[in-house]
mmCIF file as gemmi writes it, N, C-alpha and C atoms, coordinates in Angstrom:
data_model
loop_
_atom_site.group_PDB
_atom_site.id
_atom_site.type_symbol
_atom_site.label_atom_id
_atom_site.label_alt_id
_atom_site.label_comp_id
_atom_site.label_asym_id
_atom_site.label_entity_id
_atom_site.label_seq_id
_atom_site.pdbx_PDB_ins_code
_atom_site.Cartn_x
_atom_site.Cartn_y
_atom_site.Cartn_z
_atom_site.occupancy
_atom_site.B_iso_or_equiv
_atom_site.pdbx_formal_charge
_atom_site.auth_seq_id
_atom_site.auth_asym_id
_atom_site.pdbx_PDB_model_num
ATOM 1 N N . UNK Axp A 1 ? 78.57 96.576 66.155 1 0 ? 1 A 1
ATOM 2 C CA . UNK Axp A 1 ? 79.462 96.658 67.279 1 0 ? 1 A 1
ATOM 3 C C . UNK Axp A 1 ? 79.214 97.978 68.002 1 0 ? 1 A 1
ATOM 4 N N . UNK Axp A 2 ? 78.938 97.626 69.259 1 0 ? 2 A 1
ATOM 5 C CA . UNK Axp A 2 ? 78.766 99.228 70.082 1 0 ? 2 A 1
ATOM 6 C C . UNK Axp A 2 ? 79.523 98.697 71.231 1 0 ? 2 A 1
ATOM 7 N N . UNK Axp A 3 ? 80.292 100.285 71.435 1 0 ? 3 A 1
ATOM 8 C CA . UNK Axp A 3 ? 81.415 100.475 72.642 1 0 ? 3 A 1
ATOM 9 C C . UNK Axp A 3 ? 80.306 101.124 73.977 1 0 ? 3 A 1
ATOM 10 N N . UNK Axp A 4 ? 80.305 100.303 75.077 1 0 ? 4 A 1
ATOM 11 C CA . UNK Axp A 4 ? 79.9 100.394 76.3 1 0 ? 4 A 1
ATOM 12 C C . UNK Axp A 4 ? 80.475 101.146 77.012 1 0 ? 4 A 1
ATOM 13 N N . UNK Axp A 5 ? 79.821 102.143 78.095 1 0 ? 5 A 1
ATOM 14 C CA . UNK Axp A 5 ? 80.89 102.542 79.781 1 0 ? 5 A 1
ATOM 15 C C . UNK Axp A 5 ? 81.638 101.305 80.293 1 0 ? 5 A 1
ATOM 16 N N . UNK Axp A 6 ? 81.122 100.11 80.142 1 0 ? 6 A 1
ATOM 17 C CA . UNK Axp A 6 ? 81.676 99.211 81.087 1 0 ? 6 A 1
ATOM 18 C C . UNK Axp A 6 ? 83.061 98.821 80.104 1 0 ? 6 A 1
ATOM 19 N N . UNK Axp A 7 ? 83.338 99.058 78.755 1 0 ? 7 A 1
ATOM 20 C CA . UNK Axp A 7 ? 84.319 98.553 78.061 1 0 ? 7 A 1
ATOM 21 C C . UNK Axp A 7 ? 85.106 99.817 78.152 1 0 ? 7 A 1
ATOM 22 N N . UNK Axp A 8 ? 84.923 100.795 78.801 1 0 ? 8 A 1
ATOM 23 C CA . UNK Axp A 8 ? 85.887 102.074 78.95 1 0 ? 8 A 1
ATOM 24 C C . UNK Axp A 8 ? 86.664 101.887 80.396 1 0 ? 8 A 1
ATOM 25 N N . UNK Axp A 9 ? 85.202 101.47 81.524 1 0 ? 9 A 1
ATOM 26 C CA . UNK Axp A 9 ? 86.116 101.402 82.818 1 0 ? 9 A 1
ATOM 27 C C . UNK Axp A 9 ? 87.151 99.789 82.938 1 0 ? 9 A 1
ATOM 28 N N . UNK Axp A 10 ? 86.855 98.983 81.963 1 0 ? 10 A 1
ATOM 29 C CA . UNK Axp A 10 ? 87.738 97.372 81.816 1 0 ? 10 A 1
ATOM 30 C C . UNK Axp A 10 ? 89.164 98.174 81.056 1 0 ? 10 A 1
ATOM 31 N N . UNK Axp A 11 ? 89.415 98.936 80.274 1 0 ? 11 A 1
ATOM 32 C CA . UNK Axp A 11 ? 90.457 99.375 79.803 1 0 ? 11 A 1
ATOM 33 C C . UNK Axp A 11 ? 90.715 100.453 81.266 1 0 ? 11 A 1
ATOM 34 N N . UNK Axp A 12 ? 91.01 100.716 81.169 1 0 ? 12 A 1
ATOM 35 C CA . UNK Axp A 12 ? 91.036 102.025 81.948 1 0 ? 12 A 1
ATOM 36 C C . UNK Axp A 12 ? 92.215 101.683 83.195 1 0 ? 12 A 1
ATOM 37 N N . UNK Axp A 13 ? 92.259 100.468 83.915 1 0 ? 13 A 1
ATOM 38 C CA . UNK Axp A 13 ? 93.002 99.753 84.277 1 0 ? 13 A 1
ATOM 39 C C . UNK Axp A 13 ? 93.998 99.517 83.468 1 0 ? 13 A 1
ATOM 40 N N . UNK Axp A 14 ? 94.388 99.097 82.526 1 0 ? 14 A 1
ATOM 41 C CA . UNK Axp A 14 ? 95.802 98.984 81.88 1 0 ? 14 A 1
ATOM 42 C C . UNK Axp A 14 ? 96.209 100.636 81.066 1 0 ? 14 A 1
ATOM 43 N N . UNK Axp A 15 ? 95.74 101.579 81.494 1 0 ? 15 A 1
ATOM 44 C CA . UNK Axp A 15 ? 96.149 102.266 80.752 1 0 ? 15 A 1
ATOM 45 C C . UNK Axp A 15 ? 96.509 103.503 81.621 1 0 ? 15 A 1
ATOM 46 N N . UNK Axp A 16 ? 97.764 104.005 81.321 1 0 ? 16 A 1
ATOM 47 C CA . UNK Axp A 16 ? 98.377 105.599 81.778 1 0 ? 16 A 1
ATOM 48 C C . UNK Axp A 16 ? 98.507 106.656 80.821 1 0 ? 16 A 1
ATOM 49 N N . UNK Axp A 17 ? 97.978 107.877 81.673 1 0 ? 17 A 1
ATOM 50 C CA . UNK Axp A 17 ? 97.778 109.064 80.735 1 0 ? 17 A 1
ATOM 51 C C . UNK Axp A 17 ? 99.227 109.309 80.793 1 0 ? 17 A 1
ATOM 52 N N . UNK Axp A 18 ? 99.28 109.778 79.111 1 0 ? 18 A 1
ATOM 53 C CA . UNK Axp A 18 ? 100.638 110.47 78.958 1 0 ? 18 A 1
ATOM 54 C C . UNK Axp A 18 ? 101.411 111.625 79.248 1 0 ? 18 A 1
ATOM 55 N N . UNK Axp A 19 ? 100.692 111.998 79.87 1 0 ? 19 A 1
ATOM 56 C CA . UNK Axp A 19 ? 101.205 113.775 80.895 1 0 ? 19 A 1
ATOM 57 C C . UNK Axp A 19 ? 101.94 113.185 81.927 1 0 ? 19 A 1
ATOM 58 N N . UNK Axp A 20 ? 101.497 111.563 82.334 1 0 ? 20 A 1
ATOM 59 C CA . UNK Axp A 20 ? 102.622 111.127 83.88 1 0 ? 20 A 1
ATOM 60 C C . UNK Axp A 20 ? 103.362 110.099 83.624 1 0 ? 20 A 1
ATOM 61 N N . UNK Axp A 21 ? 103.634 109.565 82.19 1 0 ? 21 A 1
ATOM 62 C CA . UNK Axp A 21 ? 103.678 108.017 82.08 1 0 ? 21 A 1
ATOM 63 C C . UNK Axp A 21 ? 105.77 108.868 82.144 1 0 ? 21 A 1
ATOM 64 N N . UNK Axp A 22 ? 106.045 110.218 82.089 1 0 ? 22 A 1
ATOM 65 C CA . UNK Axp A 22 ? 107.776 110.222 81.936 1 0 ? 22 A 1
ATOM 66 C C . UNK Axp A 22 ? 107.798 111.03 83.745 1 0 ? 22 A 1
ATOM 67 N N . UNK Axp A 23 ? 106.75 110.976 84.557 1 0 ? 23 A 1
ATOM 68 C CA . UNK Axp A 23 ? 106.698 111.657 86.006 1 0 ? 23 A 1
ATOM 69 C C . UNK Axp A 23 ? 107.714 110.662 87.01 1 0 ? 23 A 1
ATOM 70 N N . UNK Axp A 24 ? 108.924 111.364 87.523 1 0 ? 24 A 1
ATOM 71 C CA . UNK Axp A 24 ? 109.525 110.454 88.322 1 0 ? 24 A 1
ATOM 72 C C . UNK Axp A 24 ? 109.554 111.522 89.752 1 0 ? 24 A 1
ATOM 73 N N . UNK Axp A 25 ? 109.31 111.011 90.93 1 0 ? 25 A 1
ATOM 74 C CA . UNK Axp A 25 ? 109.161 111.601 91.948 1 0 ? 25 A 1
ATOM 75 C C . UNK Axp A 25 ? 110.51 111.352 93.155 1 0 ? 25 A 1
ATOM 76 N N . UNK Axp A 26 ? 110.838 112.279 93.117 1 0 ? 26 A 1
ATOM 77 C CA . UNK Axp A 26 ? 111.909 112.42 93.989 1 0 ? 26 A 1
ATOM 78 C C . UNK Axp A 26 ? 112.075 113.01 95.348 1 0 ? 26 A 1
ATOM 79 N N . UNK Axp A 27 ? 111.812 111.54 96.159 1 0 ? 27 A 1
ATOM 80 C CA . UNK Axp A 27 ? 112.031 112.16 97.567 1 0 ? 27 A 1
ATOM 81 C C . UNK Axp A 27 ? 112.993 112.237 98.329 1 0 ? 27 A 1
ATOM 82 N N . UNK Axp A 28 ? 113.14 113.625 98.771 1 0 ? 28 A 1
ATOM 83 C CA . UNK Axp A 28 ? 114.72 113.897 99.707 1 0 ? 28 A 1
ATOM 84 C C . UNK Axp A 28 ? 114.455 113.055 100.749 1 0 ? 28 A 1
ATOM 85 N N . UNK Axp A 29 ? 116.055 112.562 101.538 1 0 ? 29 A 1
ATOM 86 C CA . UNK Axp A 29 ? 116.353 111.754 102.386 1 0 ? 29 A 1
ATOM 87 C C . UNK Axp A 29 ? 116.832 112.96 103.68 1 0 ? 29 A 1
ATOM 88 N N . UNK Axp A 30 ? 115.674 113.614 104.157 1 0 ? 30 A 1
ATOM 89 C CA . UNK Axp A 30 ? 115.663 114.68 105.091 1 0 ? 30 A 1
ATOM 90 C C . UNK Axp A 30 ? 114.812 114.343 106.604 1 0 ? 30 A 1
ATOM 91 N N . UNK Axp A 31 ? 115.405 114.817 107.622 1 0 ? 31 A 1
ATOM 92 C CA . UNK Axp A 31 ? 114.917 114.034 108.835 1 0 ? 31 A 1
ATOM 93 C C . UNK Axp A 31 ? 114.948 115.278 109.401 1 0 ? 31 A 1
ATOM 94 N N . UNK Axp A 32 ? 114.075 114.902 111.099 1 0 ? 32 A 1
ATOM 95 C CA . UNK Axp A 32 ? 113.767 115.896 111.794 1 0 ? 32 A 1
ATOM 96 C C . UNK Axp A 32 ? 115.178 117.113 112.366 1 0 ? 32 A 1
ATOM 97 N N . UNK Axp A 33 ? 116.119 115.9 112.683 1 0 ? 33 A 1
ATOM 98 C CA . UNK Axp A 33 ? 117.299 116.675 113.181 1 0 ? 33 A 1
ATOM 99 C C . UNK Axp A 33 ? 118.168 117.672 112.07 1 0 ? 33 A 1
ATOM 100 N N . UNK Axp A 34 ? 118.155 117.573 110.799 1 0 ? 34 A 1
ATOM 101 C CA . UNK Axp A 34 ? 117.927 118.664 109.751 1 0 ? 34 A 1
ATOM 102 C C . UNK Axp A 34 ? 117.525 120.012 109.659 1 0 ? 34 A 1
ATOM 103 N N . UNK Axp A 35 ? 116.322 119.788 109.819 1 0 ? 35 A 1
ATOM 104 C CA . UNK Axp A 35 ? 115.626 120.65 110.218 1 0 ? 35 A 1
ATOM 105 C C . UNK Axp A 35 ? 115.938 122.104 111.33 1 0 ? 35 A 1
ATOM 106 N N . UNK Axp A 36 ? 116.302 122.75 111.148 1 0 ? 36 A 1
ATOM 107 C CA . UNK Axp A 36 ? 116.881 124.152 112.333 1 0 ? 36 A 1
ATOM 108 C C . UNK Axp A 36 ? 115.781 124.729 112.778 1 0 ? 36 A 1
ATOM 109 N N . UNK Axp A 37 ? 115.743 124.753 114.323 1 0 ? 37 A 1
ATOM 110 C CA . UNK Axp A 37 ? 114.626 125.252 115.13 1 0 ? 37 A 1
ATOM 111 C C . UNK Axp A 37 ? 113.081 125.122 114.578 1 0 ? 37 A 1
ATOM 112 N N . UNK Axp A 38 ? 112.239 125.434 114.869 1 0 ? 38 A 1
ATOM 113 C CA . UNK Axp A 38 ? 111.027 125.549 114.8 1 0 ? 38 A 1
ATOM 114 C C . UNK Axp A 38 ? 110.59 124.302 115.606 1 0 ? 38 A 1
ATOM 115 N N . UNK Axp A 39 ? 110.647 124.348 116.694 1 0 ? 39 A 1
ATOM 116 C CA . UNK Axp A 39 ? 110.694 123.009 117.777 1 0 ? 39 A 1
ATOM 117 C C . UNK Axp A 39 ? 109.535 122.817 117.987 1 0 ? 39 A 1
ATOM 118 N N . UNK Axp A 40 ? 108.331 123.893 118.249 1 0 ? 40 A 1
ATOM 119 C CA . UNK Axp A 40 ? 106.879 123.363 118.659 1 0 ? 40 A 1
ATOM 120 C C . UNK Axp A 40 ? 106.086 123.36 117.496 1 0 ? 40 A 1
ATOM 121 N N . UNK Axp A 41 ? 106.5 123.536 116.512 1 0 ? 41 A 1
ATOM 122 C CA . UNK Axp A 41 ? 106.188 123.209 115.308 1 0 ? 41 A 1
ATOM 123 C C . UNK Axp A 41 ? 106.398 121.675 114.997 1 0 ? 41 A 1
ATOM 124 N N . UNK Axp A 42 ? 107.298 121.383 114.909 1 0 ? 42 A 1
ATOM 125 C CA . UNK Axp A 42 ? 107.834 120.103 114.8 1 0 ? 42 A 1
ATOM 126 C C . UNK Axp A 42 ? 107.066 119.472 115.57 1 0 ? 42 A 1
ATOM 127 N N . UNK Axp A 43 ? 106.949 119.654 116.851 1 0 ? 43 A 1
ATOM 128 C CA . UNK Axp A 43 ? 106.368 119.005 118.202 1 0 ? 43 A 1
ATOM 129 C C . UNK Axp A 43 ? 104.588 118.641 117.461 1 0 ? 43 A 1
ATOM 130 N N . UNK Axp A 44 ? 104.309 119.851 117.063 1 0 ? 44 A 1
ATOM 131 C CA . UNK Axp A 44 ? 102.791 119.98 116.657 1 0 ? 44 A 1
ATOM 132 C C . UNK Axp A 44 ? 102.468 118.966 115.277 1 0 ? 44 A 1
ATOM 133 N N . UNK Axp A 45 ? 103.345 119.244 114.503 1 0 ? 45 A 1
ATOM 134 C CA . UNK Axp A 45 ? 103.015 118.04 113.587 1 0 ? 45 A 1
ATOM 135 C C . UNK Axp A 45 ? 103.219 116.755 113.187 1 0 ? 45 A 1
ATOM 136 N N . UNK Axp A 46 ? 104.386 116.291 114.441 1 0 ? 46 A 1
ATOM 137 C CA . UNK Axp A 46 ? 104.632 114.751 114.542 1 0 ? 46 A 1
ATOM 138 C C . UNK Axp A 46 ? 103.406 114.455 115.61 1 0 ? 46 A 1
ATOM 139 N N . UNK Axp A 47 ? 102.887 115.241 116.427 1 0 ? 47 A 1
ATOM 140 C CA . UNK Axp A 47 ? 101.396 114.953 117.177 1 0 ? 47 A 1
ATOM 141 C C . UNK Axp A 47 ? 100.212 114.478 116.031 1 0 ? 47 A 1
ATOM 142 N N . UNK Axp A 48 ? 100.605 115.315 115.232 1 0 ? 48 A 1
ATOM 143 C CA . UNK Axp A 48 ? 98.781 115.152 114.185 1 0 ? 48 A 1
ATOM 144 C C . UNK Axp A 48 ? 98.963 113.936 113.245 1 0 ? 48 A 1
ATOM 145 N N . UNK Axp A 49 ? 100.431 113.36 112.994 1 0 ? 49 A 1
ATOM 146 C CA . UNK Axp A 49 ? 100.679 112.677 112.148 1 0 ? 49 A 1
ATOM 147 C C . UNK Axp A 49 ? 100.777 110.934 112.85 1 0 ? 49 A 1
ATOM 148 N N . UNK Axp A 50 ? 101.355 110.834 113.966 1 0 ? 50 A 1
ATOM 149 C CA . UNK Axp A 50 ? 101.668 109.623 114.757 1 0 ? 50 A 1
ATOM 150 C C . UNK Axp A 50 ? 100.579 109.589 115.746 1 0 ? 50 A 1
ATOM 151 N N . UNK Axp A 51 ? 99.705 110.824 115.943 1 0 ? 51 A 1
ATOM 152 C CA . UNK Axp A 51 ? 98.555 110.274 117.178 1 0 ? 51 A 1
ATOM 153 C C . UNK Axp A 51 ? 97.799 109.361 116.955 1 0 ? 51 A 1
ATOM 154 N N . UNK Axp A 52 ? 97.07 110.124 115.754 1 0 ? 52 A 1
ATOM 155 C CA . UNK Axp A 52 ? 95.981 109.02 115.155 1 0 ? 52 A 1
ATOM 156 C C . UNK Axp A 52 ? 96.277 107.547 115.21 1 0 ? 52 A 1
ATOM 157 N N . UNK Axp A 53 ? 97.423 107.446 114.47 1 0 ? 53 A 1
ATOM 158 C CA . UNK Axp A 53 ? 97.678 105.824 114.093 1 0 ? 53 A 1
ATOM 159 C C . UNK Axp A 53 ? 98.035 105.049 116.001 1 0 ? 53 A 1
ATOM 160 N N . UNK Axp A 54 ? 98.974 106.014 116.577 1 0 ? 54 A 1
ATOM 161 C CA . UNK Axp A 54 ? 99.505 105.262 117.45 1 0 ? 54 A 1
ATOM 162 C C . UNK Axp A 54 ? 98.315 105.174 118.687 1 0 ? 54 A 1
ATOM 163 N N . UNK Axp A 55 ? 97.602 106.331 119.124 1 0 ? 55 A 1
ATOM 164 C CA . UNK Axp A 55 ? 96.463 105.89 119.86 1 0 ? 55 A 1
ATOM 165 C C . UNK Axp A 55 ? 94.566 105.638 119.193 1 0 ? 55 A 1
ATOM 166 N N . UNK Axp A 56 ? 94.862 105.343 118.025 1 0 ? 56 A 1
ATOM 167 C CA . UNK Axp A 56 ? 93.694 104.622 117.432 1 0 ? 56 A 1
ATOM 168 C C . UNK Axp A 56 ? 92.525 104.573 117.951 1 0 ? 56 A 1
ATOM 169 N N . UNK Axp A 57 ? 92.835 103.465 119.268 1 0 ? 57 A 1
ATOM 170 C CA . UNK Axp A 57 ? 91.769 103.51 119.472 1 0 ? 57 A 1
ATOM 171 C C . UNK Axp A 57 ? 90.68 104.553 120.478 1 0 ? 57 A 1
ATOM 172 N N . UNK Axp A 58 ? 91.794 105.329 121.086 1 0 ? 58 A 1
ATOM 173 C CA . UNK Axp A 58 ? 91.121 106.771 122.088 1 0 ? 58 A 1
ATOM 174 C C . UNK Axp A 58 ? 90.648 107.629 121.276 1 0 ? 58 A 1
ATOM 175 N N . UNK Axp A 59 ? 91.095 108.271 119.81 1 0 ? 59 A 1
ATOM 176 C CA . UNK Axp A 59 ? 90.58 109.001 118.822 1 0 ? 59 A 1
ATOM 177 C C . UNK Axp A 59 ? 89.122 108.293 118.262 1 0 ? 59 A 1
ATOM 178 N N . UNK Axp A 60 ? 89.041 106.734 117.934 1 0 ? 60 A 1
ATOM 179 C CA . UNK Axp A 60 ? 87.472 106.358 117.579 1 0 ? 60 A 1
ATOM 180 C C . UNK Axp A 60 ? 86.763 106.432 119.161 1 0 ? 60 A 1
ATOM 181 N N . UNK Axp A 61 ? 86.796 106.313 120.035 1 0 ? 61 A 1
ATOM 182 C CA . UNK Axp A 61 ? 85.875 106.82 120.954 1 0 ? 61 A 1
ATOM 183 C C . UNK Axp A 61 ? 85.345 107.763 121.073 1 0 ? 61 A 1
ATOM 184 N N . UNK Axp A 62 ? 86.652 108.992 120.858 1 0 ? 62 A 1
ATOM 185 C CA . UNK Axp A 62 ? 86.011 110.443 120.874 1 0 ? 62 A 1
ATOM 186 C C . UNK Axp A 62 ? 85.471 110.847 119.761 1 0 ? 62 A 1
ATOM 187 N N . UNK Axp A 63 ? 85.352 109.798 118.674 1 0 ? 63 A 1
ATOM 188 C CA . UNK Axp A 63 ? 85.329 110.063 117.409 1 0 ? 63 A 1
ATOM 189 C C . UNK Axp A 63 ? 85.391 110.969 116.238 1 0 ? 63 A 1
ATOM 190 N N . UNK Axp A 64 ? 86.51 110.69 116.37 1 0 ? 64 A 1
ATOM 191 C CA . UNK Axp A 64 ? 87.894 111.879 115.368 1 0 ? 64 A 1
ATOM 192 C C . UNK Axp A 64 ? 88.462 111.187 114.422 1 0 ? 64 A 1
């Protein structure tokens, strides 16, 4: 009997390392209006975050 790479990456899929299997992630329910001043800040990173997706296709032309 010999253990293969390919019988490591077929397990490997059902299995979680135990450093994250007790990791619970907790995200605050925090919004822009929260937030106190820093307005062109704000301005600047709802640009980098909603451009891409919302004008798609003008960013693959210029290709970005």
């Amino acid at each position: 009997m010999a253990i293969t790479h390919e019988n490591f990456k077929s397990v490997l899929i059902n299995i979680t390392p135990s450093s994250i299997r007790e990791l619970k992630v907790e995200v605050p329910n925090v919004k822009w209006e929260d937030i106190g001043g820093m307005d062109e800040l704000k301005v600047k990173l709802n640009e980098m975050i909603t451009y891409p997706n919302k004008y798609a296709d003008v960013y693959k032309h210029f290709g970005s």
